[in-house]
C-alpha positions in Angstrom: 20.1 82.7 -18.4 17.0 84.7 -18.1 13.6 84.6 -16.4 11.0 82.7 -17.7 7.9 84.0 -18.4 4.1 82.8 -18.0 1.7 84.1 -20.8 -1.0 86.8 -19.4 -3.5 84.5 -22.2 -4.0 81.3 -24.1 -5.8 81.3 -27.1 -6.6 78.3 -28.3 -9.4 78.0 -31.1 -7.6 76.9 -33.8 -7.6 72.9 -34.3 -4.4 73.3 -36.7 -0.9 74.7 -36.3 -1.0 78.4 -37.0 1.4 79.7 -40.1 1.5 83.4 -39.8 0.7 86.2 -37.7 -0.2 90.0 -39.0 -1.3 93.2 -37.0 -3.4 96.1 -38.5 -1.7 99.0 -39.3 -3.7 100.6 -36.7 -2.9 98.1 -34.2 -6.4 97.3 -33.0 -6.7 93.9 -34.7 -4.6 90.9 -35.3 -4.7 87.8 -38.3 -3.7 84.3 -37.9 -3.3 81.8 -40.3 -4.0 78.1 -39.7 -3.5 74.5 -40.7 -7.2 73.6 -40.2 -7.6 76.0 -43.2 -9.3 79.0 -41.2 -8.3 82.6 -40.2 -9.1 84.1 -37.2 -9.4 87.6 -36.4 -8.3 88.9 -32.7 -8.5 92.0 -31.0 -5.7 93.3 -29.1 -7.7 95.5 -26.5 -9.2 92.1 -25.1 -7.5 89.1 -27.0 -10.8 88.0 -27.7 -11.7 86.3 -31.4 -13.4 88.9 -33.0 -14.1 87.1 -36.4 -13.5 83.3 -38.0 -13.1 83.4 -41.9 -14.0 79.9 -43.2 -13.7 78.8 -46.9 -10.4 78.1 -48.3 -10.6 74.2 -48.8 -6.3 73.8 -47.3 -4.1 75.1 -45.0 -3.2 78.8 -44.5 0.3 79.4 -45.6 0.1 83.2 -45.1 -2.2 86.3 -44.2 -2.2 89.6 -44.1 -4.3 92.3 -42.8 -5.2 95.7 -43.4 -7.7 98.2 -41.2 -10.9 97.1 -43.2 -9.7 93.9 -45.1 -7.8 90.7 -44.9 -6.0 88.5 -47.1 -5.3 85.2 -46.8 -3.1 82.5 -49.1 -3.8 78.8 -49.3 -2.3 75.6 -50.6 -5.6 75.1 -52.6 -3.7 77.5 -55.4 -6.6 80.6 -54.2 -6.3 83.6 -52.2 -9.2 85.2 -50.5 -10.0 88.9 -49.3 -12.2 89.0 -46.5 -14.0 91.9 -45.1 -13.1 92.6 -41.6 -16.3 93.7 -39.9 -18.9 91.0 -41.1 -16.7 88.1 -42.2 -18.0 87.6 -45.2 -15.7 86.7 -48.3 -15.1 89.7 -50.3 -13.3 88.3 -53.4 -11.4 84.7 -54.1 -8.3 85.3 -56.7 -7.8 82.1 -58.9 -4.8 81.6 -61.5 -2.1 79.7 -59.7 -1.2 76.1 -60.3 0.3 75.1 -56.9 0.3 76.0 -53.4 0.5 80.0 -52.5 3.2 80.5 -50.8 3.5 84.7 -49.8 1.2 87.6 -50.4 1.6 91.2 -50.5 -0.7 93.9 -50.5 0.8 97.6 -51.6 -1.1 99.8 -52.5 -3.7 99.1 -55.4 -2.3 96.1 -56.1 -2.0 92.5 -54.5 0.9 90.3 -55.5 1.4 86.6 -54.9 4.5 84.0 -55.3 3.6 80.0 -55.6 5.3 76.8 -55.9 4.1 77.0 -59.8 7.0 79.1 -60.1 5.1 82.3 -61.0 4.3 85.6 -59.1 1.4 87.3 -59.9 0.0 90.5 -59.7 -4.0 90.8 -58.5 -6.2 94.2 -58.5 -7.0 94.6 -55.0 -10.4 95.5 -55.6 -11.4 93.1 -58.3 -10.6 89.3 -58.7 -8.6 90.1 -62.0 -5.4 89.3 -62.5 -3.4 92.1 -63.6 0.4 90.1 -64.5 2.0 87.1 -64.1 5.5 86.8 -63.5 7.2 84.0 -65.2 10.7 83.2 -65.9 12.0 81.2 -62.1 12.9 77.7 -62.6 11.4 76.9 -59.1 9.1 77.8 -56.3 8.8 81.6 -55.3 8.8 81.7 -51.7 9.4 85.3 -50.8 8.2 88.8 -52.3 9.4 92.2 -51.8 7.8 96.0 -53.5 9.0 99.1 -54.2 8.6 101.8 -56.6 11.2 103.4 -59.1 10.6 106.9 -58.0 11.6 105.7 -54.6 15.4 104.8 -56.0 16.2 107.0 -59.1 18.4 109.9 -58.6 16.4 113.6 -59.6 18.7 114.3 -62.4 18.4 110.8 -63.7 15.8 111.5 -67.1 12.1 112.6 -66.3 10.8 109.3 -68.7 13.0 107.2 -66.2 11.9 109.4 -62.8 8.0 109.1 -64.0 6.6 106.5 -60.8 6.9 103.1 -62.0 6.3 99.6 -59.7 8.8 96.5 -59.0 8.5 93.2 -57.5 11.0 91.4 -55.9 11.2 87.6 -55.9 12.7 85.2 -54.2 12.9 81.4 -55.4 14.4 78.2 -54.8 16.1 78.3 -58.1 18.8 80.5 -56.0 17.7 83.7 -57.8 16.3 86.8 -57.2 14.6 88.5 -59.5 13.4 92.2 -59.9 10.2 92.7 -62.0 8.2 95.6 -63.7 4.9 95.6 -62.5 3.3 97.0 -65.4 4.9 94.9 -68.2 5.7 91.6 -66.5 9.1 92.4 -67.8 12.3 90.8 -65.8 14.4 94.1 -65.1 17.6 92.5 -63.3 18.1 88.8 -62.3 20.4 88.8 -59.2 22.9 85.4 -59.3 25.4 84.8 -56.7 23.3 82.7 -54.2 24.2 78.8 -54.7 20.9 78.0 -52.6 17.6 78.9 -51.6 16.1 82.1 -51.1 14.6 82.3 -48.0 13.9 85.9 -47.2 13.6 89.3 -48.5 14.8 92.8 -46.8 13.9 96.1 -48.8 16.0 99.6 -48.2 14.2 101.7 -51.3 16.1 104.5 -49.4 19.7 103.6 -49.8 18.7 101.7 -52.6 19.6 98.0 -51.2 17.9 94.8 -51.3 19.1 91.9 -48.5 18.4 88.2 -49.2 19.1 85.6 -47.3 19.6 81.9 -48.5 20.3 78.2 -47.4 23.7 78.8 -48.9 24.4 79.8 -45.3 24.6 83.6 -46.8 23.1 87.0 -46.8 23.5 89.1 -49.8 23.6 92.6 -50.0 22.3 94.1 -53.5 22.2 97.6 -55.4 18.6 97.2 -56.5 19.5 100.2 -59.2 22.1 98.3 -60.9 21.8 94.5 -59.6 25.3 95.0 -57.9 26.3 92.6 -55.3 27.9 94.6 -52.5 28.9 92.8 -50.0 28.5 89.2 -48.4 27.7 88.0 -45.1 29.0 84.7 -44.4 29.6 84.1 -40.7 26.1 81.9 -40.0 26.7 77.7 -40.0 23.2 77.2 -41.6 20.5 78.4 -43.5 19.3 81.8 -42.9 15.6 82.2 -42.6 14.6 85.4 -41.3 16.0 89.2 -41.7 15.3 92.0 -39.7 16.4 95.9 -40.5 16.8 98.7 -38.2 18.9 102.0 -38.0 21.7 100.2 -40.3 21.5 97.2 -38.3 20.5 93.8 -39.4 19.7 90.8 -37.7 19.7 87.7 -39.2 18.1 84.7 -37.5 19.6 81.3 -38.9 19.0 77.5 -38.9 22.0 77.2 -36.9 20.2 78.3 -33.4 21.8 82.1 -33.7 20.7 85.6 -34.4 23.5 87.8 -35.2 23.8 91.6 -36.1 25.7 93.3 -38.9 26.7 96.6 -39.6 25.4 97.4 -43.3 27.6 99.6 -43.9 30.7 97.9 -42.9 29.8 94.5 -43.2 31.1 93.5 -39.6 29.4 91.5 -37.5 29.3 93.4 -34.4 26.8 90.4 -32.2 25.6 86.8 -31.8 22.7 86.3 -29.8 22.5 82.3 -28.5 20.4 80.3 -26.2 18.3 79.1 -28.8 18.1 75.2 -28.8 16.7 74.9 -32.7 16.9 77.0 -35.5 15.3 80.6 -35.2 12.1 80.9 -37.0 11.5 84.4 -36.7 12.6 87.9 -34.4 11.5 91.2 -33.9 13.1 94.2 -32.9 11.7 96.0 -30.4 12.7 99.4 -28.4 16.3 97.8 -28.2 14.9 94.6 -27.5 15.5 91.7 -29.8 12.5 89.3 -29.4 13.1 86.1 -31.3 11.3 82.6 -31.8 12.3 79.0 -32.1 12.4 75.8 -33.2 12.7 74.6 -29.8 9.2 76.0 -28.8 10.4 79.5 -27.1 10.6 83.3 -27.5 13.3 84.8 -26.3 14.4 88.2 -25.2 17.8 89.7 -25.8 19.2 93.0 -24.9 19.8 94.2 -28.5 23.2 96.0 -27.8 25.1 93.5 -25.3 23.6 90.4 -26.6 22.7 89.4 -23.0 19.2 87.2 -22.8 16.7 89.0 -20.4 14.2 86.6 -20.6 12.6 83.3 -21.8 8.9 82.6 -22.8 8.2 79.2 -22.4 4.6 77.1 -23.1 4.2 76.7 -26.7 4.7 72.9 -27.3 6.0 73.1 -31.0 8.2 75.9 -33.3 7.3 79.4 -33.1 5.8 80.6 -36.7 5.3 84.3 -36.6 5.7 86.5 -33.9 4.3 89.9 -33.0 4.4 92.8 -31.1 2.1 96.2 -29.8 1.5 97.9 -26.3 4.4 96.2 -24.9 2.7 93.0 -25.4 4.1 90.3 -27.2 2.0 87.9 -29.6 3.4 84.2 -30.3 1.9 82.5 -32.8 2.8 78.4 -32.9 2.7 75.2 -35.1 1.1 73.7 -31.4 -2.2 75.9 -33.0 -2.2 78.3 -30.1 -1.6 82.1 -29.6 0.1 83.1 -26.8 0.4 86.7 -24.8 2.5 88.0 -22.9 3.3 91.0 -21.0 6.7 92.4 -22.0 6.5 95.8 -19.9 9.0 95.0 -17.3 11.4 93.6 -19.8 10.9 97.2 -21.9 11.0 99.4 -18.5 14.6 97.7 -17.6 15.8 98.3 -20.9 15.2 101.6 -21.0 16.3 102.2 -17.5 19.5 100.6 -18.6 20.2 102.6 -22.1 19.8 105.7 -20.0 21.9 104.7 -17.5 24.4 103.2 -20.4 24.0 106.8 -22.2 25.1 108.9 -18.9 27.7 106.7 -18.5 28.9 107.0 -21.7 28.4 111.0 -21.5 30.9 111.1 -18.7 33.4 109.3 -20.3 33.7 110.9 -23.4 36.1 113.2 -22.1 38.3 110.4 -21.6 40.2 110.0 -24.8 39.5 107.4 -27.3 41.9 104.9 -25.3 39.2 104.4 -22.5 36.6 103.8 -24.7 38.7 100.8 -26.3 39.5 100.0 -23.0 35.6 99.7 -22.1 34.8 98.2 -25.6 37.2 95.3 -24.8 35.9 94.8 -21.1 32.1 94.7 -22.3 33.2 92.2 -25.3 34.4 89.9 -22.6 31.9 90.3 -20.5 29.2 89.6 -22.9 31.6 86.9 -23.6 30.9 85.1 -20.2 27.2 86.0 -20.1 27.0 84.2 -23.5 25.5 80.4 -24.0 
């Protein structure tokens, strides 16, 4: 089901498979990470390379990028800031053991997670080391950030209220663990997971963490407290990617689905299939879901009905990372290339159909709470049939 899509451009300078994917905050640039142990910087007005950062003496496993800087991690234990405009190597942070794995840059500070079982916390500005993080059993392989003054109640005491920074890590060792920046101090160790963690979902808001694990799982967590509050348990493999929106989450899982969960309920309300391999990594996107695979495709799903509206095919090998700006879609690929692709029809539909879904839906209301079971039932089975 679905259209198949050409991509509008090929880039193809990399001579390794490409790890990760990041956009500027002001959408003008674009990062990718590589096996043949470069970066590349891209412009998204004309998809042209704009910059090649050379140095780190492995592969990429991760980058990020900010408006005048980017980061990248290595498996030759170093991560490097780069300067954006001239190329040059701005700083190279040394400390870790072991491969790099994930890097996060929030405000002042730079934090990393390795396979030497440590996180560590870097001044952006400076190649000092601020903290190590130590107390994981294995590999970190995912971070998250937040601040206390972002969780703690106003009448909770003005010591406790005074702005104070955590880390969230995720290991192999099947924990999670929340950190104080400024001490190095474990402040809750969240058990319940019986495998990996794979990935990291932050609400400072309502206060909730999300992990996701190759126990098959995703946990929901008070981050306050280190409560468990609820379980998700409906995926048939490991789940590697999580996605957050408007209460929603997606989940994309070793078991070739994506589904979608109520957070405050804990109902899963979709599946989204098609996919031939596990799924690597999704976006949402203007009620679009936009996911990648294993089996070497991106796909585009109608977030609400689960219906696929479209399928990108020419990468040769799994979709790493994948993003998206100005209705164009970025596909980054173990096959070393990055693909684009013009998404605009597939938005202008959807939004053509969520009006028309919303006027419906106006006229009906008067109807009684009856018809709209009545409809909720039809459209269940008919997403049913449109379903692979």
């Amino acid at each position: 089901m679905g259209n198949s899509g050409s991509a509008v451009k090929v880039c193809t300078d990399h001579q390794g498979g490409i790890n990760w994917l990041s956009l500027s905050p002001d959408g003008q640039r674009l990062l990718t990470g590589s096996e043949d142990g470069t970066a590349r910087l891209w412009s998204t007005a004309d998809s042209q390379c704009q910059g090649h950062f050379q140095g780190h003496e492995s592969y990429i496993t991760f980058c990020h990028l900010e408006n005048e800087a980017a980061f990248t991690c290595s498996a030759d234990h170093t991560i490097r800031k780069w300067d954006v405009l001239t190329g040059q190597c701005l700083a190279i942070y040394r400390g870790h053991t072991s491969i790099v794995n994930r890097i996060l840059v929030a405000k002042d500070y730079l934090f990393s997670g390795s396979y030497d079982r440590t996180a560590r916390c870097w001044s952006v500005d400076k190649e000092k080391q601020i903290q190590e993080f130590r107390g994981h059993r294995n590999c970190v392989l995912t971070l998250a950030h937040y601040s206390s003054r972002d969780v703690l109640e106003e009448e909770e005491e003005e010591e406790e209220r005074v702005s104070r920074d955590l880390l969230v890590t995720g290991s192999t060792d099947c924990t999670v663990k929340v950190w104080w920046v400024s001490s190095g101090r474990c402040y809750q160790t969240l058990l319940g997971h019986t495998g990996a963690v794979l990935c990291l979902i932050l609400d400072a808001p309502n206060r909730e963490l999300f992990s996701g694990s190759t126990d098959y799982t995703i946990r929901t967590w008070n981050i306050v407290t280190g409560e468990q509050l609820k379980v998700f348990k409906e995926h048939q493999g490991s789940v590697i990617c999580l996605e957050l929106v408007n209460r929603h989450l997606y989940s994309g899982s070793a078991d070739r689905t994506v589904k979608c969960w109520l957070v405050d309920t804990g109902e899963r309300i979709q599946t989204y299939k098609a996919h031939k391999h596990s799924v690597s990594t999704l976006k949402y996107h203007a009620g679009i879901l936009f996911t990648g695979s294993g089996d070497a495709c991106a796909r585009a799903f109608n977030s609400r009905s689960g219906v696929l509206q479209k399928i990108f095919r020419g990468h040769k090998f799994i979709i790493n990372c994948i993003q998206i700006h100005n209705e164009l879609l970025y596909t980054a690929s173990h096959d070393g290339t990055l693909r684009i692709w013009d998404i605009r029809g597939i938005c202008k539909r959807n939004k053509r159909r969520w009006k028309k879904e919303k006027s419906v839906q106006g006229r009906s209301s008067q109807k009684g709470s009856l018809s709209r079971l009545f409809n909720n039932k039809v459209g269940c089975m008919v997403q049913q049939e449109n379903g692979e």
